[in-house]
C-alpha positions as CSV (number, residue, x, y, z in Angstrom):
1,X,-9.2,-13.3,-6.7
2,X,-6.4,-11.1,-8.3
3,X,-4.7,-10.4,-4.8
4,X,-4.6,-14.3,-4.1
5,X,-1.6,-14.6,-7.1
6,X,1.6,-15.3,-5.0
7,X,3.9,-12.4,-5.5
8,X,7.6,-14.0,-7.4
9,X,9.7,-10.7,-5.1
10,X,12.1,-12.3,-3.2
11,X,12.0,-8.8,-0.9
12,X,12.3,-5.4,-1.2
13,X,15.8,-5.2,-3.0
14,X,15.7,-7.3,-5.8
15,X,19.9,-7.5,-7.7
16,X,20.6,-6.8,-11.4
17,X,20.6,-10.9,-11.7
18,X,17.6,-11.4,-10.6
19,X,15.5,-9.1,-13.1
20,X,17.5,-10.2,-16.0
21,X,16.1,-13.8,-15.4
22,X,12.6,-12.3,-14.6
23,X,12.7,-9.5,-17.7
24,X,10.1,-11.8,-19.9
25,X,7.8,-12.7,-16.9
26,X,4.5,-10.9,-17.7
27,X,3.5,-11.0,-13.5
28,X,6.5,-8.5,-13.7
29,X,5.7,-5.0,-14.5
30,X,9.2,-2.6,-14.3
31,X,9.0,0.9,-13.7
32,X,11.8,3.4,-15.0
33,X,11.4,6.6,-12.7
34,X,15.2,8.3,-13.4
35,X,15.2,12.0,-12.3
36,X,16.7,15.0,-11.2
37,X,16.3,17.7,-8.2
38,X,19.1,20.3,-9.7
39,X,20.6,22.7,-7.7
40,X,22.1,26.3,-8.2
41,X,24.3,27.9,-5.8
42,X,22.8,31.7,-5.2
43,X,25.7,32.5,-2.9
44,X,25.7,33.1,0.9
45,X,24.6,29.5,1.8
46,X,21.4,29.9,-0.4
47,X,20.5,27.3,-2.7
48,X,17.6,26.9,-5.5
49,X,16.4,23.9,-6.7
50,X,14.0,22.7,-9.5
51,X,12.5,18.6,-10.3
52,X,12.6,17.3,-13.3
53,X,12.4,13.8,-14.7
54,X,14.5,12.1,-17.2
55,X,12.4,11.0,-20.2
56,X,15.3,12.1,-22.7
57,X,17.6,9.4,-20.7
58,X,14.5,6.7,-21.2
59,X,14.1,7.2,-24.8
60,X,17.4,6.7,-25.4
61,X,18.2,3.9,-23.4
62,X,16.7,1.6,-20.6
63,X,16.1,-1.4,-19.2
64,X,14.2,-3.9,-21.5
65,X,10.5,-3.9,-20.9
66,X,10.3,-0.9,-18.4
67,X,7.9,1.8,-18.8
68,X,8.6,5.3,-17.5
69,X,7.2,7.8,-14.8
70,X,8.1,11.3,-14.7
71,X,7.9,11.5,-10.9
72,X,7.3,15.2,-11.2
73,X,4.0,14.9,-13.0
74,X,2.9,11.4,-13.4
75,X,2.2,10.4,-9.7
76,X,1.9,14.2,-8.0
77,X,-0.7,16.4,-7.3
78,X,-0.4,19.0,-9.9
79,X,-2.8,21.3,-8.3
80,X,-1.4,21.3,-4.6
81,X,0.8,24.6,-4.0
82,X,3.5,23.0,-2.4
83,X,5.9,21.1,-4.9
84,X,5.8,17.0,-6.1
85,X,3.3,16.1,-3.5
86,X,1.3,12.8,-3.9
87,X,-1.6,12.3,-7.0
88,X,-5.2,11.7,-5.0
89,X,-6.2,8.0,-5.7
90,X,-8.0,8.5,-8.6
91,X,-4.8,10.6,-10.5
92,X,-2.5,7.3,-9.0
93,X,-4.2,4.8,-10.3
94,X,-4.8,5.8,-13.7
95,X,-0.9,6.4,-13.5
96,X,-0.2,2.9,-12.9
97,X,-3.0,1.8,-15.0
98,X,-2.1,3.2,-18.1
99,X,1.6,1.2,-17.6
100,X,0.1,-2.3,-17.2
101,X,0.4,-1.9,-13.2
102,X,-2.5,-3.8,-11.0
103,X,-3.4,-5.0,-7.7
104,X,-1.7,-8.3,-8.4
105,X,1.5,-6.9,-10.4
106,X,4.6,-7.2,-8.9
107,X,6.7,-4.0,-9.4
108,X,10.2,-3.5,-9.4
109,X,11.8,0.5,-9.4
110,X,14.8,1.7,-11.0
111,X,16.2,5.1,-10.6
112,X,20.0,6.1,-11.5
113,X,21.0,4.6,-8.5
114,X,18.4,2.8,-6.8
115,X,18.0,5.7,-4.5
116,X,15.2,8.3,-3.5
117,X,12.9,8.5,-6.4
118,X,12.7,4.6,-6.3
119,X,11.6,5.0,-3.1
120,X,9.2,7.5,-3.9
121,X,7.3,5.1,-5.8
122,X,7.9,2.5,-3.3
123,X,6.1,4.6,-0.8
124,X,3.4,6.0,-3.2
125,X,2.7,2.5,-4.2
126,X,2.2,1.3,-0.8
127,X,0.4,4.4,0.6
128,X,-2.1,3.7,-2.0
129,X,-2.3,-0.4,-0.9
130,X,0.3,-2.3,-3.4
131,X,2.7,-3.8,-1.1
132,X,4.2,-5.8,-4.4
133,X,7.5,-3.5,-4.9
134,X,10.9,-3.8,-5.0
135,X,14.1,-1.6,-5.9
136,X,17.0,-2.6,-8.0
137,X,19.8,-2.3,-5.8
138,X,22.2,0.4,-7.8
139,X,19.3,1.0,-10.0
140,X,20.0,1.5,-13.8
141,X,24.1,3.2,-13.3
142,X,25.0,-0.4,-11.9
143,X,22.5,-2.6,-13.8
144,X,24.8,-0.9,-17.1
145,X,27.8,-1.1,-15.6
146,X,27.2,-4.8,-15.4
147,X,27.4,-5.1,-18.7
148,X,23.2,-6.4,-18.7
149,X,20.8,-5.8,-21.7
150,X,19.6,-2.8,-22.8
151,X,17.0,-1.1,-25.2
152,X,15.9,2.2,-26.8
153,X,12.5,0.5,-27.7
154,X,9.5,2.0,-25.3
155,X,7.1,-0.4,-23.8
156,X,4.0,-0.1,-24.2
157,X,1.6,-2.5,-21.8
158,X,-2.0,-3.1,-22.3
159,X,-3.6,-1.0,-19.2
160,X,-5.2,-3.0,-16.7
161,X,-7.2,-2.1,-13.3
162,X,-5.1,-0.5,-10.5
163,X,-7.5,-0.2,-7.5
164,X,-6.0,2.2,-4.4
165,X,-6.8,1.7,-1.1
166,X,-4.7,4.2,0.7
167,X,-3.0,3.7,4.1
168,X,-3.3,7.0,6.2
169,X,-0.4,6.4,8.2
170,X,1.7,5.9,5.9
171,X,1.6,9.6,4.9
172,X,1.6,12.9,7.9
173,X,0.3,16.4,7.1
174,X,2.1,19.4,8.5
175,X,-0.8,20.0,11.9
176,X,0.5,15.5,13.0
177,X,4.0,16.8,12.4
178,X,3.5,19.9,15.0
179,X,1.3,17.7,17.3
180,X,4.7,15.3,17.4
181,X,6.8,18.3,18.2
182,X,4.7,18.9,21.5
183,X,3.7,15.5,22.8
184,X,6.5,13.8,21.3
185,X,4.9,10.8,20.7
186,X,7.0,9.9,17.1
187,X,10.6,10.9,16.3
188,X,10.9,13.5,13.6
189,X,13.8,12.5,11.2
190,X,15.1,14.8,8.9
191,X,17.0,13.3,6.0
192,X,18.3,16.4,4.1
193,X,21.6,17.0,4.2
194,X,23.4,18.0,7.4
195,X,24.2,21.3,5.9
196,X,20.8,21.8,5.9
197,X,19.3,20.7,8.9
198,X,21.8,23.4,10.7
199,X,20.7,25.7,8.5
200,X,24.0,26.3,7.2
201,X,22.4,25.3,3.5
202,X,19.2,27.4,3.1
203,X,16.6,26.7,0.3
204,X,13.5,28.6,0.0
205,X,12.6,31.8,2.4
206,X,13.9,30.1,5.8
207,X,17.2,27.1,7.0
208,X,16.9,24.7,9.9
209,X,15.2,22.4,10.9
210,X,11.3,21.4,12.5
211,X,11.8,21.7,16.0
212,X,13.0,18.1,17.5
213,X,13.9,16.6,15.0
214,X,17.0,14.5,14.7
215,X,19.3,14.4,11.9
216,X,19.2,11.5,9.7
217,X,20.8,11.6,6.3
218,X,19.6,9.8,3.3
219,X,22.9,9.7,1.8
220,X,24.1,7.7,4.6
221,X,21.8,4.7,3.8
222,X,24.0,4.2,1.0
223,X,27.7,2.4,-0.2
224,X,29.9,4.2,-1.8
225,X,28.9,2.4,-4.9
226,X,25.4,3.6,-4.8
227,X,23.9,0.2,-3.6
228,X,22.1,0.1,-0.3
229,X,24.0,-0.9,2.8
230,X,23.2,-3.9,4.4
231,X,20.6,-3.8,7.9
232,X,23.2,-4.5,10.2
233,X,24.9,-1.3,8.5
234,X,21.8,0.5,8.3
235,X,21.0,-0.7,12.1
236,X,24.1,1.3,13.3
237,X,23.9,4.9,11.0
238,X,20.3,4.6,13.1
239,X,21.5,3.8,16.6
240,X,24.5,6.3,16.0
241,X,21.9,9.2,15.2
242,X,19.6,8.1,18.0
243,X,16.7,6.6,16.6
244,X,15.0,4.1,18.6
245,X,13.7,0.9,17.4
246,X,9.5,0.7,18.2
247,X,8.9,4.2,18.2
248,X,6.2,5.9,16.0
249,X,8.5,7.8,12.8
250,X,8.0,10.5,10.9
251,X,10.7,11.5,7.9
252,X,10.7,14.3,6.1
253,X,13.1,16.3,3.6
254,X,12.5,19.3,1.3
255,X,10.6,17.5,-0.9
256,X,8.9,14.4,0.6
257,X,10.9,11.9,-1.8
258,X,14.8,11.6,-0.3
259,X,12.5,11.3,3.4
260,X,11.1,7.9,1.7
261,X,14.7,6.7,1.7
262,X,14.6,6.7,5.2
263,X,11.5,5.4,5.5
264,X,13.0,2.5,3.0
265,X,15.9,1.8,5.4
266,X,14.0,1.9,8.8
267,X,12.3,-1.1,7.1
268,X,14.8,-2.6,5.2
269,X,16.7,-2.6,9.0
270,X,13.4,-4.3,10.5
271,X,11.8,-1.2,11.9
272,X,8.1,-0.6,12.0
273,X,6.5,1.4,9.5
274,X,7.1,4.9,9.4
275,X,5.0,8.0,8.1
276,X,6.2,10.5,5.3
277,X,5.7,14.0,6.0
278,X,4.9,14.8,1.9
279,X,5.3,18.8,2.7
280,X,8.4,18.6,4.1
281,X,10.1,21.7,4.3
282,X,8.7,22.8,1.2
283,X,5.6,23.5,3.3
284,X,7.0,23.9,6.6
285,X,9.7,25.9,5.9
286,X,7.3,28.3,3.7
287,X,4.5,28.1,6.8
288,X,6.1,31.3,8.9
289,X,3.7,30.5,11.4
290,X,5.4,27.4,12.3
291,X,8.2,27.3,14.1
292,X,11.8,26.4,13.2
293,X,14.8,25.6,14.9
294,X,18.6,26.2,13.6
295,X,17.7,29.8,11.7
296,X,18.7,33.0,12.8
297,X,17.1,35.7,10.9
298,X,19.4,38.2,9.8
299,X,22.3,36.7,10.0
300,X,24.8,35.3,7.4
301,X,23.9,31.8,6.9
């Protein structure tokens, strides 16, 4: 009966005027998930990065109503060796549980800029079943920059009963990934930046890129003021890098969480449903007996 509740998302972008006038509806439930991947510069083309959330920048000020996820422990797999990838169903749920999140909330994301780790959740929350999610488009930098209200009073919501039902292909493990590389039955997109897909960038023990793949960065889903371009705009960045429209996808990106941009985009430009490789070259890059493509060992990057 829960499910039957007609969702009040007008789509999967939802603007700063909208969620003002929906703040006090309680079928809303808005989810704060600001955070970091920070980057050092070793020298020689290597980079290091860590992930971190932003709870400091809730506390002190958000959007009025939102609870907050640290997207680096509240909705990964702690115990998995390879970094920030999804919580198991059970882990998930009590997640969204515990902030008032459930089968028949509707959920709308805000990051700084309405950019990869809202999309993160988006894709978590439908790779466990909850279809009811939409971004803020330019997240919580434009939603202030309006001028809209904000609070430094945490919410706390009254948990209620999140029930997964996860959607295999919405997620690929590393042996699909190499399957796709040898029957080529999907296109491989690799949002990292194009530094890195050449392996001109390296982070961790290996650069390049998993062998056919096709360049495809996150960053270019975006305006220059953060907000998402439209799917005419997002239609061409995808035609210009060659990816065509009814074939099987799978992203990927260091990380698993700037791939689900992509992911967010192929949709948002009327695409079918793509797959997130969660290892992403966190895994494949570290897996030295899989092969890569753009790296030359040895050599100056």
């Amino acid at each position: 009966m829960e499910q039957a509740i007609e969702s009040i998302l007008p789509g999967s972008l939802v603007t700063g005027a909208w969620l003002q006038e929906h703040l006090d509806d309680p079928r809303l439930r808005i989810v704060d998930i600001r955070g970091y991947v920070k980057t050092t510069d070793l020298g020689n083309g290597r980079q290091d990065a860590i992930y971190v959330g932003a709870p400091d920048e809730y506390a002190s000020s958000h959007i009025p109503g939102s609870v907050f996820v640290d997207w680096t422990k509240d909705i990964v797999d702690l115990g998995n060796p390879v970094p920030a990838q999804i919580a198991p169903p059970a882990v998930f749920a009590a997640a969204m549980s515990e902030r008032g999140i459930g089968n028949a909330t509707d959920v709308v994301v805000v990051d700084h800029a309405g950019g990869h780790f809202a999309t993160r959740l988006w894709w978590a929350l439908r790779y466990h079943g909850h279809d009811r999610v939409a971004l803020l488009d330019g997240g919580y930098e434009r939603w202030n920059a309006e001028g809209r209200p904000l609070t430094n009073v945490p919410t706390t919501p009254a948990a209620v009963t999140f029930t997964p039902s996860v959607q295999e292909g919405l997620r690929a493990e590393w042996d699909d990934v190499l399957a796709r590389t040898q029957d080529h039955r999907a296109q491989i997109l690799d949002a990292r930046d194009p530094a890195q897909y050449s392996g001109g960038m390296v982070r961790g023990s290996r650069g390049g890129h998993i062998p056919t793949a096709i360049s495809v960065p996150a960053k270019e889903m975006f305006q220059a003021n953060g907000c998402w371009k439209s799917p005419e705009e997002i239609r061409a960045v995808l035609a210009d890098a060659g990816v065509k429209e009814g074939t099987q996808v799978i992203a990927y990106c260091n990380g698993g969480v700037t791939a689900t941009a992509v992911l967010f985009a192929l949709e948002r430009a009327g695409f079918k449903p793509g797959a997130n490789y969660d290892g992403s070259w966190n895994e494949w890059g570290e897996r030295h007996d899989l092969t890569v493509e753009g790296w030359r060992p040895g050599e100056p990057v």
